[in-house]
MOPAC internal coordinates of N, CA, C and O (Angstrom, degrees):
PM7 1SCF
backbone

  N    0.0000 0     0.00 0     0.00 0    0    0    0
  C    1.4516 1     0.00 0     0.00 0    1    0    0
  C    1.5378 1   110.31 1     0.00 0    2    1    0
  O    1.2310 1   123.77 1   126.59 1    3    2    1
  N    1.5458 1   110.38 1   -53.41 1    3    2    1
  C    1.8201 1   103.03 1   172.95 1    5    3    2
  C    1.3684 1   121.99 1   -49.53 1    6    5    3
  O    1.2310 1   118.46 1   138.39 1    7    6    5
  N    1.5473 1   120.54 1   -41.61 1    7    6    5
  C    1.4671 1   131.38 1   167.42 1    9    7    6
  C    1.7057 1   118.79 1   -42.20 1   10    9    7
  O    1.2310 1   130.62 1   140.54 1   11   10    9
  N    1.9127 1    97.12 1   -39.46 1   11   10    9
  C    1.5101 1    83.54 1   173.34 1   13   11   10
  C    1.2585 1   141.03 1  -106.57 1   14   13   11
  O    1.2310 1   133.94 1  -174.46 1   15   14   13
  N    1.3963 1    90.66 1     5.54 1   15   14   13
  C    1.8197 1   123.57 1   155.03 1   17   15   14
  C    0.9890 1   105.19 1   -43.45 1   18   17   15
  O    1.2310 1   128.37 1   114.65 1   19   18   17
  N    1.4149 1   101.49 1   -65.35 1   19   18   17
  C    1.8110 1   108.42 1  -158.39 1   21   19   18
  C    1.4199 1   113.07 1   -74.61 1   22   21   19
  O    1.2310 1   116.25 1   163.09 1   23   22   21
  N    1.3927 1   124.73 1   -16.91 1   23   22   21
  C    1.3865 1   134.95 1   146.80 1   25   23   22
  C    1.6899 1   123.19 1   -47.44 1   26   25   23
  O    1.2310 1   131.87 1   124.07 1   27   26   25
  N    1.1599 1    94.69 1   -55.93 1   27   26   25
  C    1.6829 1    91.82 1   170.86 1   29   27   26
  C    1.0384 1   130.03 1   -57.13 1   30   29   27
  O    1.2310 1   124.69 1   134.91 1   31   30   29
  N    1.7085 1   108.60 1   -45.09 1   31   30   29
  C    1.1077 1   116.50 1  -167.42 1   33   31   30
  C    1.7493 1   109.56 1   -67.62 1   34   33   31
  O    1.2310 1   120.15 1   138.87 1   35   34   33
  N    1.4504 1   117.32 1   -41.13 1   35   34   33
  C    1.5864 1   125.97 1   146.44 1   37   35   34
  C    1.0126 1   132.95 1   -13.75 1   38   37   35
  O    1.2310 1   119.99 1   123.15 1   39   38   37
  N    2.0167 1   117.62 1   -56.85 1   39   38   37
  C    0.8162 1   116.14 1  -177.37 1   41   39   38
  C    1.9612 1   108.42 1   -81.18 1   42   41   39
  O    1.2310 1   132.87 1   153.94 1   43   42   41
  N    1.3145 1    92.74 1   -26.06 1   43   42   41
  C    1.9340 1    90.00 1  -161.78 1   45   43   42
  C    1.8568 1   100.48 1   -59.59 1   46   45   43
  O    1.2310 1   130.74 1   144.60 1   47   46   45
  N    1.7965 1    96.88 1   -35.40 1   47   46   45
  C    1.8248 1   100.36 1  -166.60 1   49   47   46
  C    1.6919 1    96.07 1   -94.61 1   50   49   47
  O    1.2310 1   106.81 1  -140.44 1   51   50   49
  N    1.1814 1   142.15 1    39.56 1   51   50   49
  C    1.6322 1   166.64 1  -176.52 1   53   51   50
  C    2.0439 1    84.14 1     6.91 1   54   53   51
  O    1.2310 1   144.21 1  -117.43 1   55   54   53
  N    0.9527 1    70.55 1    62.57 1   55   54   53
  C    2.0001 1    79.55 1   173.60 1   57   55   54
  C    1.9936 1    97.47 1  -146.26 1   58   57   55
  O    1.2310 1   125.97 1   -76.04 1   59   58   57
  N    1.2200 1   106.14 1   103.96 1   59   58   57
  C    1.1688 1   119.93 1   171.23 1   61   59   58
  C    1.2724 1   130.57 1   -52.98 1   62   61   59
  O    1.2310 1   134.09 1   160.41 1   63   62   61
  N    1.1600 1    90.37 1   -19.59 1   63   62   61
  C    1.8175 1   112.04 1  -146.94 1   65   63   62
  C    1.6082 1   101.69 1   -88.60 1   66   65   63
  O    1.2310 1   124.32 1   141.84 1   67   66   65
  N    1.5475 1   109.32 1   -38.16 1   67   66   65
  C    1.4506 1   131.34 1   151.45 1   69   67   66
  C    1.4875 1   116.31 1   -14.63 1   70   69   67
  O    1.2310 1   121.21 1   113.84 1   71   70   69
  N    1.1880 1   115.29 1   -66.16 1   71   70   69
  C    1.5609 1   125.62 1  -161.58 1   73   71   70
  C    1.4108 1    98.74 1   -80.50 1   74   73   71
  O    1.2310 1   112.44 1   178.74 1   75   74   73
  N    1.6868 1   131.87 1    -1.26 1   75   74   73
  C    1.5567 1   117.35 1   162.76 1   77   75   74
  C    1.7953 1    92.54 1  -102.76 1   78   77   75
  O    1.2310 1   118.51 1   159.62 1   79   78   77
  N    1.0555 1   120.45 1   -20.38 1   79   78   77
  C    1.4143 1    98.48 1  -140.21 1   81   79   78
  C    2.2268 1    93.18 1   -99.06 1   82   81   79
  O    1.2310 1   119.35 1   163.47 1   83   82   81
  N    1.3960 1   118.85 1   -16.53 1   83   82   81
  C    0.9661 1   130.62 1   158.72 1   85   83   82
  C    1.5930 1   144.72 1   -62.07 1   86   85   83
  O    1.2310 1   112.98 1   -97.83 1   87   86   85
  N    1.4275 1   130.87 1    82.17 1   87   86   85
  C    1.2340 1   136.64 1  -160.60 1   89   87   86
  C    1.4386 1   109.18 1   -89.11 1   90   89   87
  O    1.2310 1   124.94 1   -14.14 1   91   90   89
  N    1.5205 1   108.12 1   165.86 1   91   90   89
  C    1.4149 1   118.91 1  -174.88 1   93   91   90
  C    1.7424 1    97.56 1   -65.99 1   94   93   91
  O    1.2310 1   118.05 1  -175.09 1   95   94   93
  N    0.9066 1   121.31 1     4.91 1   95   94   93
  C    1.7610 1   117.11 1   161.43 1   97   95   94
  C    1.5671 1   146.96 1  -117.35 1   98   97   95
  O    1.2310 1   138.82 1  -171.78 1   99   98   97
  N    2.0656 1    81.11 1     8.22 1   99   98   97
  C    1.5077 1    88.89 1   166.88 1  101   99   98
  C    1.2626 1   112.52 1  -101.19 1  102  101   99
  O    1.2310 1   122.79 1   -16.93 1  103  102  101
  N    1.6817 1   112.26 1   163.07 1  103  102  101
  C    1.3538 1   126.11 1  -168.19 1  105  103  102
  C    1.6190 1    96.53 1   -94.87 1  106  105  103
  O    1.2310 1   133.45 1   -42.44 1  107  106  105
  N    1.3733 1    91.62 1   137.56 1  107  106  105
  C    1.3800 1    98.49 1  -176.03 1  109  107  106
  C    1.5240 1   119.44 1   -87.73 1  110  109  107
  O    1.2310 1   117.94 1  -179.77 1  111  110  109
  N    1.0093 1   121.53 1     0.23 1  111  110  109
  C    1.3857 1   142.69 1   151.07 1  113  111  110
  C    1.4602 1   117.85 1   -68.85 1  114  113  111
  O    1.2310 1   127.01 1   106.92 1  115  114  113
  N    1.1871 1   104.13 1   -73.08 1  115  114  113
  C    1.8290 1   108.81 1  -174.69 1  117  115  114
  C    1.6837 1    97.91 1   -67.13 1  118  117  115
  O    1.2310 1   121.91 1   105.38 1  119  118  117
  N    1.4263 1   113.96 1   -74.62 1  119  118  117
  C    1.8680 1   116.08 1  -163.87 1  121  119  118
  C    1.8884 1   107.75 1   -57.25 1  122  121  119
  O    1.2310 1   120.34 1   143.64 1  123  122  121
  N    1.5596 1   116.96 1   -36.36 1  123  122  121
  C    1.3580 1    97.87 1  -142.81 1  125  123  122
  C    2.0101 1    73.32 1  -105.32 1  126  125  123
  O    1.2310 1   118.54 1  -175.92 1  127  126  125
  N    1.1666 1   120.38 1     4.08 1  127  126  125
  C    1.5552 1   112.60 1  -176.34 1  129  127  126
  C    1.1582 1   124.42 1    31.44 1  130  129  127
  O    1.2310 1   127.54 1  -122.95 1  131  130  129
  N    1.2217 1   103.09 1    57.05 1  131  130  129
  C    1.8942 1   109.54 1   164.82 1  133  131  130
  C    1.2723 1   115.26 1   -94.22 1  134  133  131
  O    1.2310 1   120.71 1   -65.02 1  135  134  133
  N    1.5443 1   116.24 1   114.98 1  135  134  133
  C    0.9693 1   138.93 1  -175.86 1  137  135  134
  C    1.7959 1   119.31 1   -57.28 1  138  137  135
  O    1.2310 1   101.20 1   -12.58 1  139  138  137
  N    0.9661 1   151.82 1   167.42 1  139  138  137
  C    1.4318 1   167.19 1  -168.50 1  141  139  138
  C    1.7758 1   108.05 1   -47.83 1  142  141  139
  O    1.2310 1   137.59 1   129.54 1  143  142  141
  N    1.4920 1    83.53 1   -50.46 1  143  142  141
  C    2.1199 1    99.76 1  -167.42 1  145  143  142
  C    1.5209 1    80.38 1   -72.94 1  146  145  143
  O    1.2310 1   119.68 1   122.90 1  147  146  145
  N    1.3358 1   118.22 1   -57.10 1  147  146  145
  C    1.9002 1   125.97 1  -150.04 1  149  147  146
  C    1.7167 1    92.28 1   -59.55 1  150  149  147
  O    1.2310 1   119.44 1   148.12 1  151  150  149
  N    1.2880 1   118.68 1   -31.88 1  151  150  149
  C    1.6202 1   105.70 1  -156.85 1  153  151  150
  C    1.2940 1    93.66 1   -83.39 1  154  153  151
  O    1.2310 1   118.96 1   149.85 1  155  154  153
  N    1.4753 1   119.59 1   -30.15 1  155  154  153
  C    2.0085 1   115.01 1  -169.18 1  157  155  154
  C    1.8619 1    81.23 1   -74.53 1  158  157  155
  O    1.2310 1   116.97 1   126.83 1  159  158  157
  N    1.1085 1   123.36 1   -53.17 1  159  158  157
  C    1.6872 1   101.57 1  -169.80 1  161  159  158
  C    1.5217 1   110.86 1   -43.76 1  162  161  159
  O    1.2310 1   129.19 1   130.25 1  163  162  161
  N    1.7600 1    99.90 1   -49.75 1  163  162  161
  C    1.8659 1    96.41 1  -156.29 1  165  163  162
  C    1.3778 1   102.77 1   -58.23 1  166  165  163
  O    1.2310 1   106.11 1   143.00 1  167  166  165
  N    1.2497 1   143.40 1   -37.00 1  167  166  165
  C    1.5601 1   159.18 1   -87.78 1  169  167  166
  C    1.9528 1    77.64 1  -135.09 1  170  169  167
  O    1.2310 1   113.21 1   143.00 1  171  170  169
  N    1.0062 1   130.43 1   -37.00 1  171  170  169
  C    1.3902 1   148.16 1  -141.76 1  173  171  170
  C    1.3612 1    91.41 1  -107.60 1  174  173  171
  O    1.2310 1   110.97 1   123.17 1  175  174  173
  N    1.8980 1   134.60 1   -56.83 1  175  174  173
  C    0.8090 1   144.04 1   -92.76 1  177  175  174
  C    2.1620 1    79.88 1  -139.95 1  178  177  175
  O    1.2310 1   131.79 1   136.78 1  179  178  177
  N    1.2185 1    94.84 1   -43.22 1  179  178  177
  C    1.7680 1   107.34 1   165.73 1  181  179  178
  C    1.6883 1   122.78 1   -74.37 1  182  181  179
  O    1.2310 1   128.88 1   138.95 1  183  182  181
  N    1.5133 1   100.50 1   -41.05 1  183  182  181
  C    1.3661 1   108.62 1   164.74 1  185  183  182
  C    2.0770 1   102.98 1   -45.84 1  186  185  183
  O    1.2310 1   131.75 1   108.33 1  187  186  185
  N    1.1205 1    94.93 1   -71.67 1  187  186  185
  C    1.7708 1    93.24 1  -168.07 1  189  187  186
  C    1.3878 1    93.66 1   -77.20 1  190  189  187
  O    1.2310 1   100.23 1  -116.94 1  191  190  189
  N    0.8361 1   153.41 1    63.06 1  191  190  189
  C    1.6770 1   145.03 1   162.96 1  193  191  190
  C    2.0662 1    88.11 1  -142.35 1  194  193  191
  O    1.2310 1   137.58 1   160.35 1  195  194  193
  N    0.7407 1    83.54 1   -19.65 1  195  194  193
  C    2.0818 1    80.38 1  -171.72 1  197  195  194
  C    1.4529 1   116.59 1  -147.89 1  198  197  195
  O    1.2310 1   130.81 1  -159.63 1  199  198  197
  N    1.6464 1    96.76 1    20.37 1  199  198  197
  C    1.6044 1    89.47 1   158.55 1  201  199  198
  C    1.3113 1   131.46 1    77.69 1  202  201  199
  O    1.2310 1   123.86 1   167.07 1  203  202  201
  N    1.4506 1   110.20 1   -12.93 1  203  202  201
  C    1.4404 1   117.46 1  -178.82 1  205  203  202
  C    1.6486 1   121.58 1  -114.23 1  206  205  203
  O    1.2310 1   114.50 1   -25.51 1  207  206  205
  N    1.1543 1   128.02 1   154.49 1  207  206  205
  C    1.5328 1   123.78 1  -178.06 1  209  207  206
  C    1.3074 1   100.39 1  -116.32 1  210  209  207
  O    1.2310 1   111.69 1   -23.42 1  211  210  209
  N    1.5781 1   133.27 1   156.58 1  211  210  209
  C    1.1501 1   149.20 1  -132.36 1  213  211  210
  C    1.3754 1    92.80 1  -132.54 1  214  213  211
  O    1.2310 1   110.02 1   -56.61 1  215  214  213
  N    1.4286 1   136.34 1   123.39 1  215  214  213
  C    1.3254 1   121.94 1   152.22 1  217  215  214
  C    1.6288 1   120.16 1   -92.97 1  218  217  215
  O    1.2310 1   123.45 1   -63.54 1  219  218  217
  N    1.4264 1   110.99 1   116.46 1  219  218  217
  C    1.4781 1   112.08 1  -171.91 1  221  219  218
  C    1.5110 1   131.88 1   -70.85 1  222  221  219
  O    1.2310 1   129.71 1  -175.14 1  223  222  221
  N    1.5115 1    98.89 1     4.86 1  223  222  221
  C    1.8023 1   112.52 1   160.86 1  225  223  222
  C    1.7380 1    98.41 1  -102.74 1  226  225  223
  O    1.2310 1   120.68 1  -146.86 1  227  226  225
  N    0.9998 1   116.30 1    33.14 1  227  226  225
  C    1.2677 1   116.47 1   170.36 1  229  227  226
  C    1.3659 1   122.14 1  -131.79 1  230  229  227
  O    1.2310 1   126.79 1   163.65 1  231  230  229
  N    1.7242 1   104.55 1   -16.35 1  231  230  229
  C    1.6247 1   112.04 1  -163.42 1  233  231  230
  C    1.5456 1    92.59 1  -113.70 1  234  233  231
  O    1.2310 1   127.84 1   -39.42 1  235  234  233
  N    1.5117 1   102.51 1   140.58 1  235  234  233
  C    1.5340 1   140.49 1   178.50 1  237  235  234
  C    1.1163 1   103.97 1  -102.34 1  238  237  235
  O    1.2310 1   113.15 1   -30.22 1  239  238  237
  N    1.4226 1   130.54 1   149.78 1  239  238  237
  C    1.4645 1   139.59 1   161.90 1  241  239  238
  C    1.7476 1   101.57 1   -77.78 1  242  241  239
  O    1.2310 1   117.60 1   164.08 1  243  242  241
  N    1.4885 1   122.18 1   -15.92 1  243  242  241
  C    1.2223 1   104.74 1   166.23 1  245  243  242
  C    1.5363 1   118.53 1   -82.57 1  246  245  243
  O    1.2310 1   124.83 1  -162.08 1  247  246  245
  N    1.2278 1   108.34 1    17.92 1  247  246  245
  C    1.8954 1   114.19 1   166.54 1  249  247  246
  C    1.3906 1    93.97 1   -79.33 1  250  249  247
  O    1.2310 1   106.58 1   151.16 1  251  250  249
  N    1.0523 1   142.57 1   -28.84 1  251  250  249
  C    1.2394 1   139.32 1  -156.69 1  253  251  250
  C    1.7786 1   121.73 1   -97.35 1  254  253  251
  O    1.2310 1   131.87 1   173.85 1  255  254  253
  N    1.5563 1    94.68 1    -6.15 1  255  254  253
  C    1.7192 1   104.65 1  -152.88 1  257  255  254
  C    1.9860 1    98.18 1   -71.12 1  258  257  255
  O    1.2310 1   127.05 1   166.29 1  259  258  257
  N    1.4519 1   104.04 1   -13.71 1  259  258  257
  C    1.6518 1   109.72 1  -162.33 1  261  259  258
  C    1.8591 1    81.05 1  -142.41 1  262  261  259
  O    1.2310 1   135.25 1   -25.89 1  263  262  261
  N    1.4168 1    88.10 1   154.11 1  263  262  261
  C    2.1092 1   106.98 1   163.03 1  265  263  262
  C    1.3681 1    92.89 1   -75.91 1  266  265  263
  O    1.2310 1   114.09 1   129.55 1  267  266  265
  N    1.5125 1   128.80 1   -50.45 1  267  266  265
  C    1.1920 1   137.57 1   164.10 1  269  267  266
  C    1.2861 1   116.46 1   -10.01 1  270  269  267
  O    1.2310 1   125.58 1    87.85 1  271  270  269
  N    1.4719 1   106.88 1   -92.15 1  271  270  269
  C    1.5941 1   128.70 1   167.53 1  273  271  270
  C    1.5399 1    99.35 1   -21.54 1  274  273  271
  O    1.2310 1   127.98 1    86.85 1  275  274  273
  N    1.2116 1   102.24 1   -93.15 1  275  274  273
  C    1.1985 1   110.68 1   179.49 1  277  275  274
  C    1.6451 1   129.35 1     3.57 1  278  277  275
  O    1.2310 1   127.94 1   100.34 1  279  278  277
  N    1.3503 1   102.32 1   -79.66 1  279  278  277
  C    1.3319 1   128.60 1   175.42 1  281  279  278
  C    1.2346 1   109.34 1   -74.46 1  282  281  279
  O    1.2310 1   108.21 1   179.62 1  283  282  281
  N    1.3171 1   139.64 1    -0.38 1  283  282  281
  C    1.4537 1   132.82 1   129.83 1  285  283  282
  C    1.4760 1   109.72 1   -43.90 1  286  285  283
  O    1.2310 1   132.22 1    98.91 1  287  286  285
  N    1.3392 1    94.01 1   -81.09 1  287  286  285
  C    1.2848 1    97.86 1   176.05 1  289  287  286
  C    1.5075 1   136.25 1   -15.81 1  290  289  287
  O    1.2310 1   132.57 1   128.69 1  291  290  289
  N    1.4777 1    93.33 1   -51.31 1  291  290  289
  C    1.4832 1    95.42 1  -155.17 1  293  291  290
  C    1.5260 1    93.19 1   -83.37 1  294  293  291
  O    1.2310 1   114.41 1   149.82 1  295  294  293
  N    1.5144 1   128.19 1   -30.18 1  295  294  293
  C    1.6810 1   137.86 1   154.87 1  297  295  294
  C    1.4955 1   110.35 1    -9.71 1  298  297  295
  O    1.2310 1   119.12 1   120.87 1  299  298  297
  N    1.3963 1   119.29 1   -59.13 1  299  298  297
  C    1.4972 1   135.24 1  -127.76 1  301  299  298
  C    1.9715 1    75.39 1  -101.80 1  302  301  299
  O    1.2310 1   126.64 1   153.73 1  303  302  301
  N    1.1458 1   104.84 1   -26.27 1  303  302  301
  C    1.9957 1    90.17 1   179.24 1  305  303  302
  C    1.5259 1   106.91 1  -111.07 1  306  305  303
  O    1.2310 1   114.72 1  -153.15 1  307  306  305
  N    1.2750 1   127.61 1    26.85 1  307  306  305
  C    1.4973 1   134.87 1   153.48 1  309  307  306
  C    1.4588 1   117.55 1   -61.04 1  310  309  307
  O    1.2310 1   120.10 1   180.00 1  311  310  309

């Protein structure tokens, strides 16, 4: 699942190079710098890639601090 994070996130910032150079411990905010518009896409873009919907009185920007995190996260709504 972090592998295909870090794929997305590649494709959304059209920098390839992203999806090697991004680990299950970078923040996808600070390392992969997706901007405001990019995060409502990615956020959108994970929902239909894995099936799950996000409730936004539920989501923290510290879901975001790790791919890690993240994909906890996104676990716990499978």
């Amino acid at each position: 699942m972090e592998k295909k994070i870090a794929e997305i996130i590649a494709e959304m910032k059209e920098d390839p190079s992203l999806a090697e150079t991004l680990s299950a411990t970078s923040s996808i905010t600070e390392d992969a710098g997706l901007d405001s518009l990019q995060l409502v896409n990615f956020i959108l873009r994970i929902e239909d890639e894995f099936g799950v919907e996000f409730d936004f009185d539920e989501f923290d920007l510290e879901h975001l601090s790790s791919i890690e995190a993240f994909c906890a996260f996104i676990r716990e709504r499978e």
